[in-house]
C-alpha positions as CSV (number, residue, x, y, z in Angstrom):
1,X,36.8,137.1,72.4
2,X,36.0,137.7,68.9
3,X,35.3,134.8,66.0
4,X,38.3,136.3,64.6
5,X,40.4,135.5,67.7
6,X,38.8,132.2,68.3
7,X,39.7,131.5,64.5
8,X,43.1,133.0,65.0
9,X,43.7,130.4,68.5
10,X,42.3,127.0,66.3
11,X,44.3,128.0,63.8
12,X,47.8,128.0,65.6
13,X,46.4,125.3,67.1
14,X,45.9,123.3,64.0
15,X,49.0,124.1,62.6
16,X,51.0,123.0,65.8
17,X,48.9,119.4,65.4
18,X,49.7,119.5,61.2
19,X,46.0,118.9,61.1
20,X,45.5,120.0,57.2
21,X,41.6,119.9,57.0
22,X,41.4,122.0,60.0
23,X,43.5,124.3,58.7
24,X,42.1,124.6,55.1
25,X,38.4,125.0,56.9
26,X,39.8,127.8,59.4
27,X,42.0,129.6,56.9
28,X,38.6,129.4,54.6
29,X,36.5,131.3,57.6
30,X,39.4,134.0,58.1
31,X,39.1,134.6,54.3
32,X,35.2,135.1,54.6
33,X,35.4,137.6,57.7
34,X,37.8,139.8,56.3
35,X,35.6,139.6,52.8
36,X,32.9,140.5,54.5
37,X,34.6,143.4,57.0
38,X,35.9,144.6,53.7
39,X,32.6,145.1,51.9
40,X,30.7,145.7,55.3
41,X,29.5,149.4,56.0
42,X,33.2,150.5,56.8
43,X,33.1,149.5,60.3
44,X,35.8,147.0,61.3
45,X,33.2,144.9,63.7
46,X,31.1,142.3,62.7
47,X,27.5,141.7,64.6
48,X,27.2,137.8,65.7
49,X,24.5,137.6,63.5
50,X,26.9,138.8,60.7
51,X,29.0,136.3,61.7
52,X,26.5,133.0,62.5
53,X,25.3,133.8,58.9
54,X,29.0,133.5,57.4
55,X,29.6,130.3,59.2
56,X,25.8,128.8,58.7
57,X,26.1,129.4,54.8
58,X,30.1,127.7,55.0
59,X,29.1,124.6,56.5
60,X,25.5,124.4,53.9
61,X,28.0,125.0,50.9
62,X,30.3,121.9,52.4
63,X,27.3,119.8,53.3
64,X,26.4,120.3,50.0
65,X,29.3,119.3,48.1
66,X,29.6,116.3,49.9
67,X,26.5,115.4,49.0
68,X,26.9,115.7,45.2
69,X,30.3,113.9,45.7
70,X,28.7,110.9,47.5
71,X,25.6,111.3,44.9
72,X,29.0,110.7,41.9
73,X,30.7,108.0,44.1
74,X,33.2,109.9,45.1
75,X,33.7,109.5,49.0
76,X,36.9,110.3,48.5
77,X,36.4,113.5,47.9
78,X,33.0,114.0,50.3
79,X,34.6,113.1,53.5
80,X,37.2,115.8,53.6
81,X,34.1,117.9,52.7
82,X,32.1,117.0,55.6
83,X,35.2,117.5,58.2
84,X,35.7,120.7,56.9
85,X,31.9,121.5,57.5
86,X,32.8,119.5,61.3
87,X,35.3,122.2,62.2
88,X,33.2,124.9,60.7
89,X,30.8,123.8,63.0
90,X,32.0,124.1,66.2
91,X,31.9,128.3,65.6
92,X,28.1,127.8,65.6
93,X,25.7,128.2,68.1
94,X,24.7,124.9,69.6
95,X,21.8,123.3,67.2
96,X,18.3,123.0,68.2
97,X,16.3,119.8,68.3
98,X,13.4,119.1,66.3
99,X,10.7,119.7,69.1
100,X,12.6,122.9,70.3
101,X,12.1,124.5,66.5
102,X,8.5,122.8,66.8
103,X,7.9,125.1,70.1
104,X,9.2,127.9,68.5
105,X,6.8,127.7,65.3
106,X,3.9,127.2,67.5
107,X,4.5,129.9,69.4
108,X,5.3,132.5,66.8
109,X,2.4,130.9,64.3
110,X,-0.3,131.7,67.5
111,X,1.4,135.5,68.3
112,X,1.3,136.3,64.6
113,X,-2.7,134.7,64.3
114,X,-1.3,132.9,60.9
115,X,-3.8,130.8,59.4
116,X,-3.0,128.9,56.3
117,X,-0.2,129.0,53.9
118,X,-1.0,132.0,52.8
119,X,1.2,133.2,56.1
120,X,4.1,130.9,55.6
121,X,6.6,133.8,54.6
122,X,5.8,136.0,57.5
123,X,6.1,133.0,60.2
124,X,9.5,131.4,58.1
125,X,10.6,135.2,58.9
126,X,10.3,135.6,62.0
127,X,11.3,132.4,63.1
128,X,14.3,132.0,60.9
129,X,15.5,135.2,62.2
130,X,14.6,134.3,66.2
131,X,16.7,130.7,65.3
132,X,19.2,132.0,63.2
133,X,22.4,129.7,63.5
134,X,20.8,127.6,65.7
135,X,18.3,125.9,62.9
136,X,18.8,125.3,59.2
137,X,16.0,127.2,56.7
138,X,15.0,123.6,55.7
139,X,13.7,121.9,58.8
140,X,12.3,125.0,60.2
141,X,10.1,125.4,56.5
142,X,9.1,121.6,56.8
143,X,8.1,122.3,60.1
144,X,6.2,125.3,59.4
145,X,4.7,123.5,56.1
146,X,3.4,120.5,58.5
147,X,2.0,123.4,60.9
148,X,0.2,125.5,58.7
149,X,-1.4,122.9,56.7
């Protein structure tokens, strides 16, 4: 089954439970696949990498937004935020731990002989492409920092 389909099924779903921030978060991922079909190469297919990336940079841009809500007081506004990013979420692969990304660095830091910081941009490559969806650039760049150093 496709994201689209999966979207399509939450989304009847959601409307049959009147959940509104459900909605609004799945109706915001159906507008992002077909933006990025549309401007795509022509074919009518996305790759799941295609798609992890559209959902990974969805939930960042809601995380942060309800961070600079909360930063101006405004839970109000930050909670719906965050449960939008909560539905979004459950598209994604299944996160990593801290230790798994840790094993991963390691691995790829002795395979690629990087020594140094001077190779932090090949390593955040490779392992940001090997984790992609399953890791966020942030933790896997402190890790790599604290490994390299």
């Amino acid at each position: 089954m496709s994201l689209q389909d999966k979207v399509m099924t939450a989304m009847k779903a959601a409307m049959k439970e009147k959940n509104q921030t459900a909605l609004a978060a799945l109706r915001a991922v159906k507008s992002e696949i077909l933006l990025a079909k549309t401007a795509s190469d022509g074919s009518d297919e996305l790759t799941e990498e295609q798609e992890i990336k559209i959902l990974s940079k969805m939930v960042k841009q809601r995380k942060d937004s309800a961070a600079i809500f909360q930063e101006q007081g405004r839970d109000d506004l930050a909670q719906p935020e965050l449960d939008q990013a909560e539905v979004i979420n459950q598209f994604l692969p299944e996160a990593l731990s801290e230790e798994e990304i840790e094993k991963v660095v390691i691995a790829t830091i002795e395979s690629t002989g990087a020594e140094g910081m001077k190779d932090m941009g090949k390593v955040m490559g490779i392992v940001s492409k090997e984790l992609a969806g399953q890791a966020d650039g942030k933790t896997i760049s402190t890790i790599v920092k604290a490994k390299l150093s």
